[in-house]
Structure formats: structure tokens, C-alpha cells
Residue frames relative to the residue before (quaternion, step in Angstrom):
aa qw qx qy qz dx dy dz
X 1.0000 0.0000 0.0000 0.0000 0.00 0.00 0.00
X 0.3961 -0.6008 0.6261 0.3003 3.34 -1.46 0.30
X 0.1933 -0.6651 0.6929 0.2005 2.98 -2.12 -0.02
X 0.1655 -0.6680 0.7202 -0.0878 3.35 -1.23 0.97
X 0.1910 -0.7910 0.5800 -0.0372 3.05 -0.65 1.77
X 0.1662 -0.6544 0.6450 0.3580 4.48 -0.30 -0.03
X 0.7631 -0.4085 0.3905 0.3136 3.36 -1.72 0.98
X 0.7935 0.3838 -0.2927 0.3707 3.61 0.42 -1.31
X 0.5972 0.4725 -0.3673 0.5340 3.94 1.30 -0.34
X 0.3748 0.5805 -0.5265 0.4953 3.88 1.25 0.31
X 0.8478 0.3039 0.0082 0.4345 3.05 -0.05 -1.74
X 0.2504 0.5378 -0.5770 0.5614 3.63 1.17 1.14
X 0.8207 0.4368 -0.1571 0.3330 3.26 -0.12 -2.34
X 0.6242 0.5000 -0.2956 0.5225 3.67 1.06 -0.33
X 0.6560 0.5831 -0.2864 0.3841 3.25 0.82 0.03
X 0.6281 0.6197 -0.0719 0.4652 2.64 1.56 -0.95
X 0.5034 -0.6159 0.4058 0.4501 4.15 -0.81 0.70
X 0.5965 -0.4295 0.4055 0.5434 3.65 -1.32 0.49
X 0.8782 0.0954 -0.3442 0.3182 3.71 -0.64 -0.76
X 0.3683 0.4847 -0.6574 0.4441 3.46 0.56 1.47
X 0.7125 0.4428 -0.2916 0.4596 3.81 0.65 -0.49
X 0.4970 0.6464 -0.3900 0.4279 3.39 1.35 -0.37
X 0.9091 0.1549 -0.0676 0.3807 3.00 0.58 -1.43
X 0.1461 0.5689 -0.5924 0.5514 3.51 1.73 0.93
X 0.8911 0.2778 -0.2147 0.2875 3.62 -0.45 -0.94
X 0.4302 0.5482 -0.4984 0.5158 3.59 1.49 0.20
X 0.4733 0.7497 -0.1932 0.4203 3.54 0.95 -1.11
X 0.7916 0.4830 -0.0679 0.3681 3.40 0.65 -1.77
X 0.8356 0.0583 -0.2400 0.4907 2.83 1.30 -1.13
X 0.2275 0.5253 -0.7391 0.3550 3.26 0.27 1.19
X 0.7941 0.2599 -0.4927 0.2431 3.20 -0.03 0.29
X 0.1568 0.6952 -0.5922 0.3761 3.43 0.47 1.15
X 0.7800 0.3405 -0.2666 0.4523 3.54 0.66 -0.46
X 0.4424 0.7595 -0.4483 0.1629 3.40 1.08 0.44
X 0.5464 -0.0153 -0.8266 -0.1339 1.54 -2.32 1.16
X 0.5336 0.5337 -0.5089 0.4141 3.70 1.22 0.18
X 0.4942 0.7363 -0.4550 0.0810 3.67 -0.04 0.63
X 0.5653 -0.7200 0.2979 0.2707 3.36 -0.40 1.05
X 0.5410 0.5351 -0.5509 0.3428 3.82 -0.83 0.41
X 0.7630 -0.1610 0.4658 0.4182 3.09 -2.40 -1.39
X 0.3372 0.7570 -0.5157 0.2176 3.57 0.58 0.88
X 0.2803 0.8167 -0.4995 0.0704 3.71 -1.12 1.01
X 0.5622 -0.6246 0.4474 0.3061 3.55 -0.99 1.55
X 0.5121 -0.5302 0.6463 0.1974 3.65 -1.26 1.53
X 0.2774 -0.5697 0.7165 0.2917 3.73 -1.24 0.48
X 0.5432 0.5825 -0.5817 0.1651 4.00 -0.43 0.55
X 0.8134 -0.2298 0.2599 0.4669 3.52 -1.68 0.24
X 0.8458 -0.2771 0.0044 0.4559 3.88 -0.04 -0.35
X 0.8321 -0.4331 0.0739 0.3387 3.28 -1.43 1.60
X 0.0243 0.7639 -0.6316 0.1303 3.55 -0.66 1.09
X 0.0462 0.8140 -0.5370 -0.2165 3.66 -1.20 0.07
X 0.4127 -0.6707 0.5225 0.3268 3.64 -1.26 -0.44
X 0.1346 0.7987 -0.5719 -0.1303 3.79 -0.57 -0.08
X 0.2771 -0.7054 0.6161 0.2146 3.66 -0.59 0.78
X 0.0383 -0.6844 0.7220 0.0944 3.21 -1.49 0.73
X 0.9002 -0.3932 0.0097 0.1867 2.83 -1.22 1.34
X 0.7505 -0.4657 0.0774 0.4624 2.94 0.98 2.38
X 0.6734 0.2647 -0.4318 0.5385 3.92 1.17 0.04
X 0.7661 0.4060 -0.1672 0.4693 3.74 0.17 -0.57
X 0.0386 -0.6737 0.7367 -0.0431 3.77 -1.33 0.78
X 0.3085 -0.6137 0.7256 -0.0424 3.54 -1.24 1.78
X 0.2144 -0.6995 0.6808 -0.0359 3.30 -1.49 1.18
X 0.0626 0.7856 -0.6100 0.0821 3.96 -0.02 0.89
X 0.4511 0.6613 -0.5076 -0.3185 2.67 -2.21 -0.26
X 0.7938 -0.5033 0.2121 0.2677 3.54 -1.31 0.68
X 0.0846 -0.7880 0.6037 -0.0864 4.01 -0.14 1.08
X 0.6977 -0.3267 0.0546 0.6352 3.69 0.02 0.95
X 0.9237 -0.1631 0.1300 0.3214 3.60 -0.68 -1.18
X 0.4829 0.6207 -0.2383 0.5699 3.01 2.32 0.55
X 0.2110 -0.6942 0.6677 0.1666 3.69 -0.36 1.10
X 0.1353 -0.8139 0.5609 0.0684 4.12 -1.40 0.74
X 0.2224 -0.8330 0.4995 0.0847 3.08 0.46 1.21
X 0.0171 0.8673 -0.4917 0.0759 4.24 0.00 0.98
X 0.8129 0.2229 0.0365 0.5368 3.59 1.21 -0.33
X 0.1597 0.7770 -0.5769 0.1950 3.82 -0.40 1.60
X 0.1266 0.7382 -0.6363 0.1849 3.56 -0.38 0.82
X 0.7916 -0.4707 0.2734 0.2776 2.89 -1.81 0.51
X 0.6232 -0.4735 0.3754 0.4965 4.29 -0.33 0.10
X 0.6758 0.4795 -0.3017 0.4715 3.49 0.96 -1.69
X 0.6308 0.5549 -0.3902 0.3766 3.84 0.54 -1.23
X 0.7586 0.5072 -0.2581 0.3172 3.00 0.53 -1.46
X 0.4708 0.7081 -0.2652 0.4545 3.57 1.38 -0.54
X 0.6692 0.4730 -0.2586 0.5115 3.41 0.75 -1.52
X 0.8268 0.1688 -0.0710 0.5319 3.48 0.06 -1.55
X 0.1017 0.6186 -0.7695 0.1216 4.23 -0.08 0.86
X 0.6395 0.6680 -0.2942 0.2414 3.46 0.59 -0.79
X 0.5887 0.5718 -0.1346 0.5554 3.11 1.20 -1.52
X 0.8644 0.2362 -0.0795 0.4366 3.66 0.74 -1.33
X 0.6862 0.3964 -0.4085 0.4529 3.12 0.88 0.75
X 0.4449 0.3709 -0.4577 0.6746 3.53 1.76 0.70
X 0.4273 0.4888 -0.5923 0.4772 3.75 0.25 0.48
X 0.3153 -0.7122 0.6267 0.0257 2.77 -2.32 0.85
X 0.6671 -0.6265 0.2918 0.2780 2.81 -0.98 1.77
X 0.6697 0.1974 -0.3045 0.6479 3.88 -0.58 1.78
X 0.5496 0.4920 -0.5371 0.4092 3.94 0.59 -0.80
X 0.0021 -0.7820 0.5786 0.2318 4.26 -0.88 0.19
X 0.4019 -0.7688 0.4036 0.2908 2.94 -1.37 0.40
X 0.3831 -0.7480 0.3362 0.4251 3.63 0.32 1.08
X 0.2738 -0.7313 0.6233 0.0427 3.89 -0.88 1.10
X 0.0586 -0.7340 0.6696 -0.0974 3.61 -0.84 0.81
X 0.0471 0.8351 -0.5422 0.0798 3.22 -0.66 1.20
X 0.2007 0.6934 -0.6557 0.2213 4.17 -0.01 1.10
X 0.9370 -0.2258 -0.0680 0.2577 2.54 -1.80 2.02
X 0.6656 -0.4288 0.2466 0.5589 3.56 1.22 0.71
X 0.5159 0.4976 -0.4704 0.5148 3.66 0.85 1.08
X 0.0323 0.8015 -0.5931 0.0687 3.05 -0.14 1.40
X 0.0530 -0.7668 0.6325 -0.0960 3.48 -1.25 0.77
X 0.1136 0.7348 -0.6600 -0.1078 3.91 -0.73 0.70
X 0.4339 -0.6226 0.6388 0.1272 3.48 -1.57 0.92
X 0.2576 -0.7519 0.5416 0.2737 3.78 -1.13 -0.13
């Protein structure tokens, strides 16, 4: 599989300390083997195929799968993600939520 990353989950992972980016991107490419990849990985119940992958209890990844190309569109903190699963899992696959990240104030907008 590919990966396709959106511009704003770049500039999440840069933000972030090195062995937070380390292990965001160990994370990542496990998912080259999807759907047999190994971790915190679970299918969103919404209208078309979505997933979740925790990474190590601080971070939640938002994907999904377009012939042979995983799109990775959505990374936010564990706690964020909690608040608004809702919001992002009635999103549509490409729709992004816009992430903002200053000095550990994280906030996403639709």
C-alpha cells in the first residue's frame, strides 16, 4: 500500500518532539500492510470505510483506504480525538479537519 499524508497531518508531526515523530512514523508505516496491520487499529462505524489507530495512548490517526493507497487526513491529540469522534467519523473521506496546534493547545475546527 501507499501512504498519502494531507499537508495539515505534516505539520502536526513536525511539531511534535523527535521521539513523538519517531514513533508517529513507526505507526505510519505499519500501515503499508493494510488491512493486515498490526497495532490500536479500528473501522469507524460511518457511511464509507474509515479507520482509527491509536498511537501510543497520546495520539489517534484517522485513515482511509482508496484502491491501493491508505490517506492518512486527520491526527490529533487522544484527548481531542475523544471529544469530537463524532464530528470525525460523520466526516467524509478527504473532507479535513483543520488542526491547530500552539504550545500544546490543540484545537480542531470543521
Amino acid at each position: 500500500m501507499r501512504i498519502e499524508i494531507e499537508d495539515e497531518v505534516k505539520a502536526f508531526i513536525r511539531e511534535r518532539p523527535e521521539k513523538d515523530r519517531r514513533v508517529i512514523g513507526e505507526h505510519i508505516e505499519r500501515l503499508t500492510k493494510h488491512p493486515d496491520a498490526q497495532g490500536n487499529i479500528k473501522r469507524l462505524k460511518t457511511r464509507k470505510p474509515r479507520w482509527r489507530m491509536h498511537i501510543s495512548s497520546k495520539f489517534v490517526l484517522f485513515y482511509y483506504v482508496v484502491d491501493d493507497t491508505v490517506y492518512i487526513d486527520h491526527i490529533m491529540s487522544q484527548e481531542l480525538a475523544h471529544k469530537n469522534y463524532g464530528k470525525i467519523s460523520r466526516s467524509s473521506p478527504g473532507k479535513i479537519i483543520f488542526i491547530t496546534a500552539c504550545a500544546g493547545n490543540e484545537s480542531a475546527h470543521a
